[in-house]
Backbone as numpy.savetxt, mean C-alpha at the origin, in Angstrom:
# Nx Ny Nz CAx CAy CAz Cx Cy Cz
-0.21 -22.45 -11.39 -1.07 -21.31 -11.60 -1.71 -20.92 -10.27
-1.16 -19.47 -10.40 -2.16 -19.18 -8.73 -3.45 -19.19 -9.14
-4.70 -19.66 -8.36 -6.12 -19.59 -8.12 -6.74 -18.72 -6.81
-5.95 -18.05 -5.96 -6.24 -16.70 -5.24 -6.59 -16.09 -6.15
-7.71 -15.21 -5.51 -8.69 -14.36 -6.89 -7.47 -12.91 -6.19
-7.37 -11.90 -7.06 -6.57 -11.07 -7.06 -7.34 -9.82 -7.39
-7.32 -8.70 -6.25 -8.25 -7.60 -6.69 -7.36 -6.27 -6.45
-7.86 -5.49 -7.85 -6.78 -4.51 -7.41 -7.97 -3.12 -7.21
-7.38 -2.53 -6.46 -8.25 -1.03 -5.50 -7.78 0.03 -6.33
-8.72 0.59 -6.65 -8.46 2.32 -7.40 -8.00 3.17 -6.13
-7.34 4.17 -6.63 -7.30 5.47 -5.34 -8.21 5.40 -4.25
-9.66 5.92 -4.66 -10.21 6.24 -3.14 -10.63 5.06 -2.23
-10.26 3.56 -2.73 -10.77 2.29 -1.90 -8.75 2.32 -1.04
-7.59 2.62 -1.78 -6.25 2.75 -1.19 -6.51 3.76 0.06
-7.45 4.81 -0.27 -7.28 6.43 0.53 -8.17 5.59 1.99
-9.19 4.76 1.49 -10.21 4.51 2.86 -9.63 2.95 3.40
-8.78 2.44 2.64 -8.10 1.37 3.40 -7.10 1.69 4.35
-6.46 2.54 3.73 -4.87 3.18 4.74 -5.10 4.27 5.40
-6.07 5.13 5.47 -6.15 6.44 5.95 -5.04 7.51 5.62
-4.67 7.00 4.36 -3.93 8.16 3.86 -4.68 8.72 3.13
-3.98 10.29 2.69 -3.96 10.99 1.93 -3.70 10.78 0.21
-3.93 11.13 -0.28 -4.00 11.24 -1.68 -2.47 11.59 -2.22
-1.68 13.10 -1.32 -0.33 13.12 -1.78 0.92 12.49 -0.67
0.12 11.65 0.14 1.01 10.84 1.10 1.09 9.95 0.17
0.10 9.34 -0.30 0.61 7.91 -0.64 1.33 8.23 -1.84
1.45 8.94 -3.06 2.01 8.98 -3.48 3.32 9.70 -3.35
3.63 10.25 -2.19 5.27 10.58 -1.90 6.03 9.47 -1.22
5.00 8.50 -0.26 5.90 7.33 0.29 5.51 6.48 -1.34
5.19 6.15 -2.36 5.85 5.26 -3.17 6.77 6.63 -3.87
7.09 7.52 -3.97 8.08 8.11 -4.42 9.64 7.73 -3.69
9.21 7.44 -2.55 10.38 7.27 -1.29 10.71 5.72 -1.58
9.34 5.08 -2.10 10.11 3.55 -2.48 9.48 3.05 -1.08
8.22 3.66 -0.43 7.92 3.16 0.77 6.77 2.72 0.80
6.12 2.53 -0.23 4.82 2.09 -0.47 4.46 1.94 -1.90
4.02 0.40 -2.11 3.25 -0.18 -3.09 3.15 1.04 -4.73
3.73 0.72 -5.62 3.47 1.55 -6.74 2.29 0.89 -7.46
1.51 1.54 -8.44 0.43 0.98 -8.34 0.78 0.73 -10.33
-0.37 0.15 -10.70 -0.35 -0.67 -12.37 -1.39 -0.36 -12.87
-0.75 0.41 -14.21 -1.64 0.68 -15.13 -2.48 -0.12 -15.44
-3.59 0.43 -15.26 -4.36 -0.09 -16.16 -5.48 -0.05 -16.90
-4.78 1.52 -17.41 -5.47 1.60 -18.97 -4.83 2.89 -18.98
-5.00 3.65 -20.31 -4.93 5.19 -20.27 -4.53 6.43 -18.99
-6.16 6.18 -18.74 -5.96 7.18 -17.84 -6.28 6.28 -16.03
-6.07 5.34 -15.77 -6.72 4.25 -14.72 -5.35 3.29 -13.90
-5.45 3.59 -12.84 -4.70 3.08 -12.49 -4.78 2.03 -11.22
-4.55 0.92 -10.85 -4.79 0.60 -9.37 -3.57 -0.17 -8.91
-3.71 -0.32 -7.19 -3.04 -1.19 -6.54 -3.58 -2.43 -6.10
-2.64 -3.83 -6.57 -2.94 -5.07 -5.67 -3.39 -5.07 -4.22
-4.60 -5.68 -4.33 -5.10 -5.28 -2.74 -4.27 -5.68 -1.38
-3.55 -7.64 -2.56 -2.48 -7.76 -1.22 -1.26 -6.93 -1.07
-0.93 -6.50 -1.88 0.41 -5.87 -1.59 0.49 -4.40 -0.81
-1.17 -3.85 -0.90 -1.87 -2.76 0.20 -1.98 -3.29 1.70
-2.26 -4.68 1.37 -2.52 -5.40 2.84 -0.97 -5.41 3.34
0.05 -5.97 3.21 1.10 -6.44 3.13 1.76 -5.12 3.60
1.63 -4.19 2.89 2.48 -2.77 3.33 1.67 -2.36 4.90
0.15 -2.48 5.38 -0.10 -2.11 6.42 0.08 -3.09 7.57
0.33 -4.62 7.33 0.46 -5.32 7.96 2.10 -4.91 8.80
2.97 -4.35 7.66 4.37 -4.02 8.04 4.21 -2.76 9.03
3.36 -1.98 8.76 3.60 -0.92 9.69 2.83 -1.56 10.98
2.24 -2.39 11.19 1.79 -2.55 12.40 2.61 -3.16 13.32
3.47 -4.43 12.06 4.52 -4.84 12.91 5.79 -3.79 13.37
5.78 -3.10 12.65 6.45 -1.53 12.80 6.70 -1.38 14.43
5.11 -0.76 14.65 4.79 -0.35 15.53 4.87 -1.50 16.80
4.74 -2.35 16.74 4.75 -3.46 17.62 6.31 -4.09 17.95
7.19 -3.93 17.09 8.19 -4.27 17.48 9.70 -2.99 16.60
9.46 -1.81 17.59 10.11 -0.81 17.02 11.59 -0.90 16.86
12.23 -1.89 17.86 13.40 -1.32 18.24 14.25 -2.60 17.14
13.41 -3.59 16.38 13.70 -4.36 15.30 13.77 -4.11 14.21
12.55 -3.12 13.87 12.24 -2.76 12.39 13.34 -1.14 11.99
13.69 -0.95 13.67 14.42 0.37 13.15 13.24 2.08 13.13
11.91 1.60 13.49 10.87 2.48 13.67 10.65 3.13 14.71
10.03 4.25 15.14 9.44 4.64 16.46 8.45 4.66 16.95
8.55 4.80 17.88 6.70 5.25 18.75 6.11 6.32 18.60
């Protein structure tokens, strides 16, 4: 059993973690390029905070090692 406490972020805590946009983030998970997020409830939805961490951690390595990941400057 994992015991990492697990927190998941509504929209505007995703919008002020990543400095995205509202219809960025949802066109890169349309693209399959970012974190889809889990119902949860009706009308409520959020993303795992690690798997928010995890997607920006990649673009940094992105950026840090371009000519590996296939990315640019």
């Amino acid at each position: 059993m994992n015991k990492t406490p697990r927190r998941m972020l509504r929209l505007p805590d995703v919008i002020a973690k990543t400095g995205l946009k509202r219809s960025s983030i949802y066109a890169y998970i349309k693209e399959g390029k970012f974190p889809a997020p889990t119902l949860l409830g009706i009308r409520a939805c959020g993303w795992l905070e690690a798997e928010v961490d995890a997607w920006i951690e990649g673009r940094i390595q992105t950026r840090m090692h371009p000519q590996q990941t296939g990315g640019t400057r």
